[in-house]
Backbone as CSV, one residue per row, in Angstrom:
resi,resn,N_x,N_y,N_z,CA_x,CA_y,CA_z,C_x,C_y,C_z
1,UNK,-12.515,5.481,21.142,-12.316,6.919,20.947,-12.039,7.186,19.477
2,UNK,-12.742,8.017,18.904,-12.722,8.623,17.613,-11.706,10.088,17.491
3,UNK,-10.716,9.904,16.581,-10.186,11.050,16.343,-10.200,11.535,14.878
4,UNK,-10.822,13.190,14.568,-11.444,13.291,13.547,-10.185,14.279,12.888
5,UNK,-9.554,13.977,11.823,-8.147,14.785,10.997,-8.935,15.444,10.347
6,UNK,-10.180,15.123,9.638,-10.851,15.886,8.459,-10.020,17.440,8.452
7,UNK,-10.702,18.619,8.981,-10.362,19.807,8.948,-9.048,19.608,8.484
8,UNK,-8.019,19.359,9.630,-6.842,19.499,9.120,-6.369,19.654,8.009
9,UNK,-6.812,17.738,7.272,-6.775,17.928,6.184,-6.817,18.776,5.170
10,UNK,-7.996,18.905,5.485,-8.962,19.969,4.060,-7.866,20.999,4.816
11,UNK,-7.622,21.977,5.509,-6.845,23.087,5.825,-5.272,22.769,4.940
12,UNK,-4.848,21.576,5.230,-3.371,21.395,4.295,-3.343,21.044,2.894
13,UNK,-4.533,19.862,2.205,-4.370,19.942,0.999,-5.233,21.213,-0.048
14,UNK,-5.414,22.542,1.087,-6.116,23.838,0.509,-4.875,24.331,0.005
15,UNK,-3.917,24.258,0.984,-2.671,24.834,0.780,-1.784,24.093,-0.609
16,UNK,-2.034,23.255,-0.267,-1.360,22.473,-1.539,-1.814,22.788,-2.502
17,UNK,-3.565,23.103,-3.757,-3.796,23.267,-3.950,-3.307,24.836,-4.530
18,UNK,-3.005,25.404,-3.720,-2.658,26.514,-3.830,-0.709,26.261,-4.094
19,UNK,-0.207,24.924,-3.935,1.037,25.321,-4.293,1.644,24.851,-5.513
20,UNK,2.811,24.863,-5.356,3.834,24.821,-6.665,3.438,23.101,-7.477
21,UNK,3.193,21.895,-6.473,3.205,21.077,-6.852,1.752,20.802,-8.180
22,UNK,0.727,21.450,-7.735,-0.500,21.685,-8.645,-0.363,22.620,-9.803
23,UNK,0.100,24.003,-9.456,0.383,25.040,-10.632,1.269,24.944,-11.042
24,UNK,3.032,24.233,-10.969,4.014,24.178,-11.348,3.589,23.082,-12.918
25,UNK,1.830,22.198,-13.040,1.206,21.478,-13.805,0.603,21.873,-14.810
26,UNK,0.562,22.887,-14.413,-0.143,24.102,-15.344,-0.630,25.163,-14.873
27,UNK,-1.595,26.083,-15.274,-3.126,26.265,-14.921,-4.373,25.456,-14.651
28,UNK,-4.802,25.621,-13.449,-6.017,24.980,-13.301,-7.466,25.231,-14.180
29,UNK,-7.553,24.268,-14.739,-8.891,24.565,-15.932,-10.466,24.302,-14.730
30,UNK,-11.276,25.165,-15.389,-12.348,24.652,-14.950,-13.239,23.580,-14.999
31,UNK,-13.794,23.254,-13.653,-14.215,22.151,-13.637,-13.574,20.397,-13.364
32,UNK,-12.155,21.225,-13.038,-10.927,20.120,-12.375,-11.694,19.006,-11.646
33,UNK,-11.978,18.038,-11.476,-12.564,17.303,-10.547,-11.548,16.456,-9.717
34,UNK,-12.024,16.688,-8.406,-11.435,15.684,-7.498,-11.656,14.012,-7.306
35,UNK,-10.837,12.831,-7.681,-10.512,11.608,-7.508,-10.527,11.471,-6.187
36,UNK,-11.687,9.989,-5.492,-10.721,9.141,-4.471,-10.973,8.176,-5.313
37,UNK,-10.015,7.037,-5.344,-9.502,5.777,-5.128,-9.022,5.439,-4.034
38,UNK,-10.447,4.254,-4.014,-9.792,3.609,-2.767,-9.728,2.308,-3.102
39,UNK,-8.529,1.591,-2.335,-8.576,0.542,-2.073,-8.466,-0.695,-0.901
40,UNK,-9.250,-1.458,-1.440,-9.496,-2.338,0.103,-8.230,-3.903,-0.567
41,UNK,-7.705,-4.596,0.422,-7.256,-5.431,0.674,-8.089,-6.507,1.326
42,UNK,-7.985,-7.750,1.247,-9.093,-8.728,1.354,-8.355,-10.267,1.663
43,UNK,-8.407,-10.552,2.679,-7.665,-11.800,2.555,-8.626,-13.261,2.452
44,UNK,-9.406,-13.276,1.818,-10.107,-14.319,1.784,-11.366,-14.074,0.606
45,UNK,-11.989,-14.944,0.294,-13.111,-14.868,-1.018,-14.118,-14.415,-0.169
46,UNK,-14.357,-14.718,1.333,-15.613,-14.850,1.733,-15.765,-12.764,1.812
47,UNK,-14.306,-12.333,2.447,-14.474,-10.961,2.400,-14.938,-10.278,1.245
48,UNK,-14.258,-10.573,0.512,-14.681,-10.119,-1.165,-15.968,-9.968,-1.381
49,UNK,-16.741,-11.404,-1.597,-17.977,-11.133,-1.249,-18.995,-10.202,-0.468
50,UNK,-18.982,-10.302,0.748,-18.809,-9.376,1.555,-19.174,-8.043,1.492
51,UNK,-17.869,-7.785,0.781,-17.667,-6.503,0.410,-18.435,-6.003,-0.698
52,UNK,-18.241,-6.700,-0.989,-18.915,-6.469,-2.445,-20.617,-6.685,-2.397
53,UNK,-21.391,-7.314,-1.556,-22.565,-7.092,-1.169,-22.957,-5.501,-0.575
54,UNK,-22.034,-5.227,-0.054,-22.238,-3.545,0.603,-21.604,-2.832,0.343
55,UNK,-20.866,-2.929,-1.237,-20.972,-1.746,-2.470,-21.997,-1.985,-2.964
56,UNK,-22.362,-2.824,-3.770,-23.479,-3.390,-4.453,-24.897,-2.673,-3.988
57,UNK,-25.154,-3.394,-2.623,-26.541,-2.826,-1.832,-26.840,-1.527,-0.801
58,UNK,-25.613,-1.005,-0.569,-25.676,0.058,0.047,-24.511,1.053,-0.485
59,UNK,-23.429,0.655,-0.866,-22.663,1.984,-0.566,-22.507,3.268,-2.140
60,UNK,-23.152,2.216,-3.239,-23.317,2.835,-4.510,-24.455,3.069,-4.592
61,UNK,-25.353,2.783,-4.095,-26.622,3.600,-4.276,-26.791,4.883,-2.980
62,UNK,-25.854,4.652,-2.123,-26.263,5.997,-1.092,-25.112,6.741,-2.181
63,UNK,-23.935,6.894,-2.559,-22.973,7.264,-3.422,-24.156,8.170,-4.345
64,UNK,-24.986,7.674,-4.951,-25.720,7.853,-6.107,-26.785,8.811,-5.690
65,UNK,-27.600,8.536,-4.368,-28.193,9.351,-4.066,-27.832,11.004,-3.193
66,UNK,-26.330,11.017,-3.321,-25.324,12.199,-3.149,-25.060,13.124,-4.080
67,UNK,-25.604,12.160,-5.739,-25.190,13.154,-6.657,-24.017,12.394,-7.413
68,UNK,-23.510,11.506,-6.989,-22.494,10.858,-7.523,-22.501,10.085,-8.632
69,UNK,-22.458,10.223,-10.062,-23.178,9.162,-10.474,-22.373,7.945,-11.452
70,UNK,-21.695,8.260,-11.286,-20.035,7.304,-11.674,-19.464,7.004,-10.673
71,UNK,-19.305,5.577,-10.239,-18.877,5.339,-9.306,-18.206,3.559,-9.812
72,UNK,-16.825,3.712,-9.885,-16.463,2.247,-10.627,-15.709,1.574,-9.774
73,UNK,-16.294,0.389,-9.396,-15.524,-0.687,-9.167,-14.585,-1.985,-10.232
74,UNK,-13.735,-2.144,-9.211,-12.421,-3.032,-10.405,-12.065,-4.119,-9.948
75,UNK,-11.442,-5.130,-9.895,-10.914,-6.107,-9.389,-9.949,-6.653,-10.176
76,UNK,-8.700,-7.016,-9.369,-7.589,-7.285,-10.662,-7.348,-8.002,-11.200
77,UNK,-7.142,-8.673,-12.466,-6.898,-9.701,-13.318,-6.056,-11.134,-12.669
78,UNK,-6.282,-11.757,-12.276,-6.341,-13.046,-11.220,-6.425,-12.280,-9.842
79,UNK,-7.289,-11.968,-9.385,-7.709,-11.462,-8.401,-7.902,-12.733,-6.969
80,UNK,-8.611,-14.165,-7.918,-9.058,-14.819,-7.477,-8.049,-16.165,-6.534
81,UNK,-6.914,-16.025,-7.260,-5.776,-16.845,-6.789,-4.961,-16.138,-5.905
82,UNK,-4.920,-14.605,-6.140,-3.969,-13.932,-5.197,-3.906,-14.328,-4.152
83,UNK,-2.700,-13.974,-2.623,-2.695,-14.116,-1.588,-3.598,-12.959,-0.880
84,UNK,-3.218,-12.007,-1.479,-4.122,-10.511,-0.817,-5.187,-10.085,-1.920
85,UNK,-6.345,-10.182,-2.136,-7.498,-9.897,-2.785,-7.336,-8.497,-2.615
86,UNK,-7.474,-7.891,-3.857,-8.181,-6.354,-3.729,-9.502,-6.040,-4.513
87,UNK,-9.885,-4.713,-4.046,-11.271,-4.152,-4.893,-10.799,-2.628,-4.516
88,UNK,-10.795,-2.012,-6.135,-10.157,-0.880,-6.161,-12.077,0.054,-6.476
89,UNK,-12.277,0.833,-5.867,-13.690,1.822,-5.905,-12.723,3.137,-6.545
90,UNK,-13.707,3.880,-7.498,-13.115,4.721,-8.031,-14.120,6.034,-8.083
91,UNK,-14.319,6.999,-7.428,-15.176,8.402,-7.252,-14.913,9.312,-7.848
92,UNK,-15.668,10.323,-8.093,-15.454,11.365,-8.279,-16.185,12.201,-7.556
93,UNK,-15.679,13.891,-7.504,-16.125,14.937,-6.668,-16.266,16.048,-7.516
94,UNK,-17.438,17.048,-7.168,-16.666,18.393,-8.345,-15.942,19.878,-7.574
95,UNK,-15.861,18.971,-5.714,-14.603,20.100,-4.920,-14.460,19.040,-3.817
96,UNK,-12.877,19.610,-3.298,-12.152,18.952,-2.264,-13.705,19.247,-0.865
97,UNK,-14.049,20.175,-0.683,-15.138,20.238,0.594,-16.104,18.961,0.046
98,UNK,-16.662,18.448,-0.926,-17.621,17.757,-1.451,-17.012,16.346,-0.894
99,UNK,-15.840,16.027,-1.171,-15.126,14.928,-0.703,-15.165,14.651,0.615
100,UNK,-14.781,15.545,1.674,-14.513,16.011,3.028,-15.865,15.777,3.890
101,UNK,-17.095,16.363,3.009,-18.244,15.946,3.696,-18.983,14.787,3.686
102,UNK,-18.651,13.452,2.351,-18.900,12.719,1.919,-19.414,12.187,3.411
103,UNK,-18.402,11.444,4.320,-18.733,10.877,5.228,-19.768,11.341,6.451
104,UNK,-19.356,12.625,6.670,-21.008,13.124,7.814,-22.149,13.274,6.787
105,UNK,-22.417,13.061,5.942,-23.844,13.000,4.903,-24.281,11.745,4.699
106,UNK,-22.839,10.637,4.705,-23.436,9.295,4.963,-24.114,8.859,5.994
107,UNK,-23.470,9.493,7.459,-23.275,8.804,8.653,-25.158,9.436,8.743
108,UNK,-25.818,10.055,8.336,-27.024,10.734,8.267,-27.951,9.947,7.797
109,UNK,-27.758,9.137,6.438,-28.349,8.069,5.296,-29.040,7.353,6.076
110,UNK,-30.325,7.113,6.421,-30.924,6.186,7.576,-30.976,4.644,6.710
111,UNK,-30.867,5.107,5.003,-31.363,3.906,3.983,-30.046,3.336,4.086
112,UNK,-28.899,4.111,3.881,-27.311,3.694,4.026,-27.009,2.646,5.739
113,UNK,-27.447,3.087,6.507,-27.116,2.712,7.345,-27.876,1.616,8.203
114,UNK,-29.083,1.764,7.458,-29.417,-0.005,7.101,-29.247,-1.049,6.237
115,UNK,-29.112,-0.750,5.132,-28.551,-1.765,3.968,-27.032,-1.618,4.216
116,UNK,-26.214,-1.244,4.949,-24.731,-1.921,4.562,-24.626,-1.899,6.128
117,UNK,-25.518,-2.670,7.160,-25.388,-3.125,8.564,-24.243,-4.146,8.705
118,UNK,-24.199,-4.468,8.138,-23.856,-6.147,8.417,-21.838,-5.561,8.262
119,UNK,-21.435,-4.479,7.011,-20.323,-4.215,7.026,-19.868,-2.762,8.133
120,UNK,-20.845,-1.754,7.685,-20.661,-0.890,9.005,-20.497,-1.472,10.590
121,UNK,-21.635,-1.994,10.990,-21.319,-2.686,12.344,-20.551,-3.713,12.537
122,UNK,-19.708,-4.479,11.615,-18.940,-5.299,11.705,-18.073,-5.372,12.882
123,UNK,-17.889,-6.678,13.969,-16.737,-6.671,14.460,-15.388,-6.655,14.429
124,UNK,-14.567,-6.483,15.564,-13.509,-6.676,15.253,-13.049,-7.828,15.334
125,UNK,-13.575,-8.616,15.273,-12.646,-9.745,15.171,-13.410,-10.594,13.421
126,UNK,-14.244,-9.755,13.119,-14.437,-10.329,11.954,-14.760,-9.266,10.989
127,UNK,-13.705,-8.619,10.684,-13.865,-7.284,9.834,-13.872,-7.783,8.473
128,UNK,-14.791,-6.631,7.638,-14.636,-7.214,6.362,-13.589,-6.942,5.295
129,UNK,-12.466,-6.316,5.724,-11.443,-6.425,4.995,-10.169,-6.231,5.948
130,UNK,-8.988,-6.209,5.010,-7.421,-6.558,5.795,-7.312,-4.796,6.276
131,UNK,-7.298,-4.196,5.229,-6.848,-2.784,5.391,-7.242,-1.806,4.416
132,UNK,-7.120,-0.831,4.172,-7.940,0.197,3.448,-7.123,1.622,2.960
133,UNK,-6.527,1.618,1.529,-5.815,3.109,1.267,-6.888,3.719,0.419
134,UNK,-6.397,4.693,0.656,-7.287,5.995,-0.194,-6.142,7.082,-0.781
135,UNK,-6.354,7.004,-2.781,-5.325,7.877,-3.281,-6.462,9.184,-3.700
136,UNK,-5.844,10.066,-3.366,-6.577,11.499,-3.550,-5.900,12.127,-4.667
137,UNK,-6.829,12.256,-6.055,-6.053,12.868,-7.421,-7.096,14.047,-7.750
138,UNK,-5.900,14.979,-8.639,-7.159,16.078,-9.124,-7.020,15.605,-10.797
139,UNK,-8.302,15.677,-11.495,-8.228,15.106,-13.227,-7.318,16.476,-13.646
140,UNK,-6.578,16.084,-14.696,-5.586,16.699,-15.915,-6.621,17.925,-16.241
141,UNK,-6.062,19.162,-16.759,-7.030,20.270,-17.711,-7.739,19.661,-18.842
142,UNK,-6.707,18.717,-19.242,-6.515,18.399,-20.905,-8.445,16.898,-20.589
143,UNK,-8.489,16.890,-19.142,-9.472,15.627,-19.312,-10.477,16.252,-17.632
144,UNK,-11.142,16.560,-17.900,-11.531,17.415,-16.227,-12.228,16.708,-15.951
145,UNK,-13.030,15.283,-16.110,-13.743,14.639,-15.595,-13.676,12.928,-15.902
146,UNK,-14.281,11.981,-15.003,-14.732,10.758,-15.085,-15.234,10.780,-16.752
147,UNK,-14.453,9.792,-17.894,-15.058,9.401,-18.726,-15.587,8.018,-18.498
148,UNK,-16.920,7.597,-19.179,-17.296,6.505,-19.130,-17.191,5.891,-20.236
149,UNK,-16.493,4.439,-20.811,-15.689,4.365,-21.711,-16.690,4.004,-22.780
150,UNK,-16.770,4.119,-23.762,-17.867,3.973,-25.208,-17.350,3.136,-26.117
151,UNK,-17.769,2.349,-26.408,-17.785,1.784,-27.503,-17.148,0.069,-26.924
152,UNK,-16.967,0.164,-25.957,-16.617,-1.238,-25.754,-17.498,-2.470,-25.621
153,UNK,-17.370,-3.592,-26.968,-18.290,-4.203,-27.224,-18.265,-6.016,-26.418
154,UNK,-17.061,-6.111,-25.401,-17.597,-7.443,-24.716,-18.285,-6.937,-23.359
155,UNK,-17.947,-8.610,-22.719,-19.111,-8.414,-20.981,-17.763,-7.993,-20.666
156,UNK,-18.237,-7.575,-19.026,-17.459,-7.035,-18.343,-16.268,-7.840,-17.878
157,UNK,-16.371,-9.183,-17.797,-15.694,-10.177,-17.358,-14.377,-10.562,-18.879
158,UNK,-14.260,-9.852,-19.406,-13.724,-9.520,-20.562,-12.770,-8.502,-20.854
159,UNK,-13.401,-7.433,-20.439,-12.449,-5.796,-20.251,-11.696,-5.969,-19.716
160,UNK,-10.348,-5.534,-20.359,-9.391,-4.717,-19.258,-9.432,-3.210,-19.399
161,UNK,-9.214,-3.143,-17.981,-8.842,-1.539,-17.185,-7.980,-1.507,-17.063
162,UNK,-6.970,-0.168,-17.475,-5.201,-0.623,-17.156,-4.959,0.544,-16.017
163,UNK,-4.591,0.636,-15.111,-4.322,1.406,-14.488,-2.774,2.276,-14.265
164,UNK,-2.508,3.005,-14.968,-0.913,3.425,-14.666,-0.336,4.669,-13.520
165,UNK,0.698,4.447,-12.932,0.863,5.335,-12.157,2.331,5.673,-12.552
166,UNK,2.489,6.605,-12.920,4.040,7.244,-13.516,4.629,7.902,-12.341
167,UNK,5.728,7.694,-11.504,6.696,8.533,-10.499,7.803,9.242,-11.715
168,UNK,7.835,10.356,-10.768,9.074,11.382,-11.110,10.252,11.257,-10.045
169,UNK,11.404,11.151,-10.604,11.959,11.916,-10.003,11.931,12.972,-8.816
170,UNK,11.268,13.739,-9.321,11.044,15.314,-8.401,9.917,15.758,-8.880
171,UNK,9.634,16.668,-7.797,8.242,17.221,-8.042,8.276,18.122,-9.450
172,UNK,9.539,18.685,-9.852,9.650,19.484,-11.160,9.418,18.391,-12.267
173,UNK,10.007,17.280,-12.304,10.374,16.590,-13.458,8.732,15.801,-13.464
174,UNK,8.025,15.361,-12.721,6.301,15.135,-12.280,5.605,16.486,-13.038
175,UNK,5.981,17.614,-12.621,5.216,18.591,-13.222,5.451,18.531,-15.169
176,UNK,6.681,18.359,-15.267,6.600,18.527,-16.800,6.834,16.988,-17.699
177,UNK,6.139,16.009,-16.898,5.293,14.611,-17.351,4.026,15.035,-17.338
178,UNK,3.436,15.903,-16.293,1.754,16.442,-16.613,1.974,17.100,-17.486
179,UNK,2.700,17.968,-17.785,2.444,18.890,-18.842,2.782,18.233,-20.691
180,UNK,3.484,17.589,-20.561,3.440,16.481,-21.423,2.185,15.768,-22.098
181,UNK,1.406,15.357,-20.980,-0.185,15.010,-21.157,-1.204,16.393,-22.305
182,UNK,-0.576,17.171,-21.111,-1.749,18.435,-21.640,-1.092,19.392,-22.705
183,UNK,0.116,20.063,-22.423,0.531,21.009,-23.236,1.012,19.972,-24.389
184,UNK,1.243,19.065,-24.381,2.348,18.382,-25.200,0.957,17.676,-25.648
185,UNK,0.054,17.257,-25.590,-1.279,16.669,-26.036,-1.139,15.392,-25.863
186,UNK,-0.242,14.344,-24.946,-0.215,13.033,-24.914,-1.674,12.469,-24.662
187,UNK,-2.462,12.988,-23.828,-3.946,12.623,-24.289,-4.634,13.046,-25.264
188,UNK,-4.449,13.918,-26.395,-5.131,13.769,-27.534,-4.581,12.605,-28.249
189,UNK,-3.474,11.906,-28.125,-2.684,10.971,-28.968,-3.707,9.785,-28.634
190,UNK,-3.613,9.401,-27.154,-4.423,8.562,-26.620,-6.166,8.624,-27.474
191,UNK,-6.734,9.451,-26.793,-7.891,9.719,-27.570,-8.073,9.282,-28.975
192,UNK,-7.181,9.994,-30.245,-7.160,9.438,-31.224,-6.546,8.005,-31.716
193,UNK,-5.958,7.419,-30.931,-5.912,5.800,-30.997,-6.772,5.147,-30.455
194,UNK,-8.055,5.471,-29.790,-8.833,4.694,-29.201,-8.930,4.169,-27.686
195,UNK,-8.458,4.992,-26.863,-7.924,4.354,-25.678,-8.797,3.736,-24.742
196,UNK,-10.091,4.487,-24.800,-10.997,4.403,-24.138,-10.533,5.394,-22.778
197,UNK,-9.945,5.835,-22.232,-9.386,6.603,-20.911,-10.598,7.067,-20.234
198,UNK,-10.519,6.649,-18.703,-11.379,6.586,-18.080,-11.464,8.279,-17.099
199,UNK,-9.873,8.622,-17.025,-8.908,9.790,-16.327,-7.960,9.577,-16.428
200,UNK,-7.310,10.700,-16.485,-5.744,11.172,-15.957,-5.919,12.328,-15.135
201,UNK,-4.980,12.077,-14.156,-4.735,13.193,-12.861,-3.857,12.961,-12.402
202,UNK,-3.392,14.081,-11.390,-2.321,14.308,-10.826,-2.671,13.754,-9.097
203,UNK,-1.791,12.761,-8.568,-2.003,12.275,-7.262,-1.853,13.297,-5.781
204,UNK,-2.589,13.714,-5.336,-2.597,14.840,-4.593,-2.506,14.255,-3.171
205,UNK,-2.336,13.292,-2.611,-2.249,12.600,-1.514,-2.101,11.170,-1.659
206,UNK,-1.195,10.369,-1.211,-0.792,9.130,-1.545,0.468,8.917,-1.430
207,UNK,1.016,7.075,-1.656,2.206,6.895,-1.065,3.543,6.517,-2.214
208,UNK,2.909,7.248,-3.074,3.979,7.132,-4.146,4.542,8.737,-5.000
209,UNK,4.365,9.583,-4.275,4.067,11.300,-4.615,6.082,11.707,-4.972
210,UNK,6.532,12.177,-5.806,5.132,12.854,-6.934,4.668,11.747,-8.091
211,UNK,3.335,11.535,-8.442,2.898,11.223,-9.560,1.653,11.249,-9.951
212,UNK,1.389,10.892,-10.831,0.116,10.735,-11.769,-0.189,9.386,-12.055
213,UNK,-1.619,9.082,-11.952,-2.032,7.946,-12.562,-3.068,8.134,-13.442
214,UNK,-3.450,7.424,-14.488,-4.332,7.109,-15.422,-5.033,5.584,-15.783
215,UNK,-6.296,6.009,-16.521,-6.898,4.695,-16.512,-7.399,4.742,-18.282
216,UNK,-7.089,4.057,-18.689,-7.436,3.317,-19.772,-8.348,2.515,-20.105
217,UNK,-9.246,1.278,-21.182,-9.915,0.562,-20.706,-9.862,0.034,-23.091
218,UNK,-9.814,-1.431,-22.695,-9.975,-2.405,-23.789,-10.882,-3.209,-23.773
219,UNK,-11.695,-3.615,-24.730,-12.274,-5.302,-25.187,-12.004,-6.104,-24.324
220,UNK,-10.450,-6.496,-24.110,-9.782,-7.496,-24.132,-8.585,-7.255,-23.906
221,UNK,-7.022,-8.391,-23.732,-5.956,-8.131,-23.357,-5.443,-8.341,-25.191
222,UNK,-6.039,-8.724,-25.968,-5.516,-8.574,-27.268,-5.966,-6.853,-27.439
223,UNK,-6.805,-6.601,-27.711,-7.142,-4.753,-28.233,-5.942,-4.318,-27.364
224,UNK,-5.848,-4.518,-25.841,-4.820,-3.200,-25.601,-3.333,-3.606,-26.223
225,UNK,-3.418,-4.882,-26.358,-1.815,-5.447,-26.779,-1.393,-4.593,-28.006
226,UNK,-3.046,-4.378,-28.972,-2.883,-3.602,-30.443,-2.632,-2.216,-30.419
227,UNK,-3.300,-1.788,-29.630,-3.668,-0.088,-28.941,-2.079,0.304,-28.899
228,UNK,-1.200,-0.463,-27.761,0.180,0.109,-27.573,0.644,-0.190,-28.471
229,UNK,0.442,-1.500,-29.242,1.676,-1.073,-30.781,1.423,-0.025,-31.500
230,UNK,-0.173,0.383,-31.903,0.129,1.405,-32.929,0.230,2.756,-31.637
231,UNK,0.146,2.876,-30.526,0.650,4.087,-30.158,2.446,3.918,-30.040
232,UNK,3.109,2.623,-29.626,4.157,2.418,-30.185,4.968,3.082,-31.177
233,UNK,4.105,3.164,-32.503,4.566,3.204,-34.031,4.143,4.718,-34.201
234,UNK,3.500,5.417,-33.185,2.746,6.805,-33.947,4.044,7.597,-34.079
235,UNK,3.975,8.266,-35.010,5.069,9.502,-35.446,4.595,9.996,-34.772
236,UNK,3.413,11.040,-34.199,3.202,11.905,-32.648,4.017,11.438,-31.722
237,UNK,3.844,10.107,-31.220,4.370,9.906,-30.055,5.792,10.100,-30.062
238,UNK,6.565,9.394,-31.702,8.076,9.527,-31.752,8.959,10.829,-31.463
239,UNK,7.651,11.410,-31.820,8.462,12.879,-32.102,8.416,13.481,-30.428
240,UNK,7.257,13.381,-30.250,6.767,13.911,-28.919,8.116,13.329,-27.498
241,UNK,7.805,11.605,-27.742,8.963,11.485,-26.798,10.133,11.970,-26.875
242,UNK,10.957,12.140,-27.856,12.313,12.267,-28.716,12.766,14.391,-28.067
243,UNK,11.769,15.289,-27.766,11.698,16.202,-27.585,12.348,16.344,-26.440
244,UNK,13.704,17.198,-26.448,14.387,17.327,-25.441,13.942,17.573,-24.106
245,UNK,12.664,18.640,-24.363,11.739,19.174,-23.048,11.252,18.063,-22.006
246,UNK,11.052,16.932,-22.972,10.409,15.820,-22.014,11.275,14.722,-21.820
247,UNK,12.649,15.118,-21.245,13.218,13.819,-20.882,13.659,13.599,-19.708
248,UNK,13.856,12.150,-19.201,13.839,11.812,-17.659,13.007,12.352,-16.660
249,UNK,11.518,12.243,-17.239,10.063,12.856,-16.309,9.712,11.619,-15.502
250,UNK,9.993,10.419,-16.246,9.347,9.452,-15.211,10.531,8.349,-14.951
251,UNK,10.580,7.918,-13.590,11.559,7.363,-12.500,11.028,6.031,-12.391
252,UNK,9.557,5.735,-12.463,9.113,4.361,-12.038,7.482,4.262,-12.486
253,UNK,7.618,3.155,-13.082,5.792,2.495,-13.361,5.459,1.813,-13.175
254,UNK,4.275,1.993,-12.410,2.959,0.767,-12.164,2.295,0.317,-12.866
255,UNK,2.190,-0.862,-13.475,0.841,-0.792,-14.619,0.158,-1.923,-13.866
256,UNK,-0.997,-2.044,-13.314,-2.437,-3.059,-12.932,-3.751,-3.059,-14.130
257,UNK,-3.759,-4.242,-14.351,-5.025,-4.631,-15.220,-6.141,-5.138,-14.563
258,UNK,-7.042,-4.693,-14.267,-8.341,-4.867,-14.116,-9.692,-5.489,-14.728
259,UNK,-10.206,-5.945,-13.900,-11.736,-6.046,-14.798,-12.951,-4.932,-14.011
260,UNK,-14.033,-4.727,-14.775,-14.354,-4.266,-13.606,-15.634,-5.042,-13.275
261,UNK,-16.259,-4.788,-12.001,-17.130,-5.276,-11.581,-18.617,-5.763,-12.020
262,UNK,-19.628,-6.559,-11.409,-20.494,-6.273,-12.683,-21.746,-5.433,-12.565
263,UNK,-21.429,-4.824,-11.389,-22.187,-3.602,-10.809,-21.637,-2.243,-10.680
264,UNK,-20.545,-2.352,-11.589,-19.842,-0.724,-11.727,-20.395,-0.001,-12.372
265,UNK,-20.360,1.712,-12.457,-21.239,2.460,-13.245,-20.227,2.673,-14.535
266,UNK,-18.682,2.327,-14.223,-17.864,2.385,-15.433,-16.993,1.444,-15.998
């Protein structure tokens, strides 16, 4: 038996959308785009694989033939020794309904639903992964879309992706860490040191709320080691943090380093 929340959903995070936790961030700029991140859990190499055969052969090219055309996969920096394997997929949307329909437009894909057979019809007793979250973000004003990072000159097996997720306190003290970003220009700072930033947004569904995460992206684990000293050392940043307006916004941080895949579009 199938039980379908969709509507719901879309009916409660409309409302949200519409509340204090989104506009208390600012104004909504045009062209806001909607984030999923998802991530899969993997307890074995053979899943990985796996999985990664039906992103690879089916689920980024039906993705692509939706209109989608950034679509990044990651995997985390010893990924390979872990006890729990992950593969973090990273989307974009340009509205919450676009997201919502994603799946009845797949379930349609006759090309989708032959090239990723083997993971769609999967049994249960041999599923291809442990478990499966999905974080739902809307991008910052100050950054309204998927950047694809430029100028980075190794292989992929080389890059890091840094992934950060900043908690507040409270949903007030979350709102004026976003605004920090945008009104306060902490991503122009970024930008002009080189960050490469892939997004910043605000987490609109997920199990760490309130917060924001962002993505970054280096050469190497030496470039970003350099990147944070001189953002370290910037008089912007000194001054910027030091500003009474922005203090005690963030409660707790995540930082994950990544590589990404070698079939990602970012």
């Amino acid at each position: 038996m199938q039980i379908r929340f969709l509507p719901t959903c879309l009916a409660i995070l409309s409302i949200f959308f519409q509340g204090s936790s989104v506009s208390a961030a600012g104004p909504a700029a045009a062209g806001q785009e909607i984030f999923s991140l998802r991530i899969y859990q993997l307890k074995s190499a053979q899943q990985e694989e796996r999985l990664d055969k039906f992103l690879k052969e089916a689920y980024l090219p039906a993705l692509h033939r939706q209109g989608i055309a950034k679509v990044g996969v990651f995997k985390p920096v010893g990924n390979d020794t872990a006890a729990i394997r992950k593969t973090y997929v990273l989307m974009s949307f340009h509205t919450l309904e676009q997201w919502t329909a994603l799946s009845s437009r797949l379930d349609k894909d006759a090309q989708y639903q032959s090239e990723g057979k083997d993971y769609l019809d999967a049994v249960h007793s041999d599923p291809p992964y442990l478990r499966m979250e999905t974080i739902l973000l809307q991008a910052f004003p100050g950054m309204t879309h998927l950047e694809t990072p430029a100028g980075l000159k190794t292989p992929a097996s080389e890059r890091i992706y840094e992934l950060r997720s900043y908690e507040g306190p409270t949903e007030k003290y979350f709102a004026n860490k976003v605004q920090m970003f945008n009104k306060g220009d902490e991503i122009g700072l970024f930008k002009r040191l080189g960050f490469n930033a892939v997004f910043y947004a605000s987490v609109l569904a997920g199990a760490h709320m309130p917060n924001l995460m962002y993505m970054t992206s280096f050469d190497n684990m030496e470039a970003r080691e350099a990147h944070w000293k001189a953002f370290s050392a910037d008089p912007y940043w000194k001054q910027l943090v030091a500003d009474p307006q922005y203090q005690h916004n963030v409660s707790h941080v995540d930082i994950i380093f990544l590589h990404p895949a070698e079939y990602s579009d970012l």
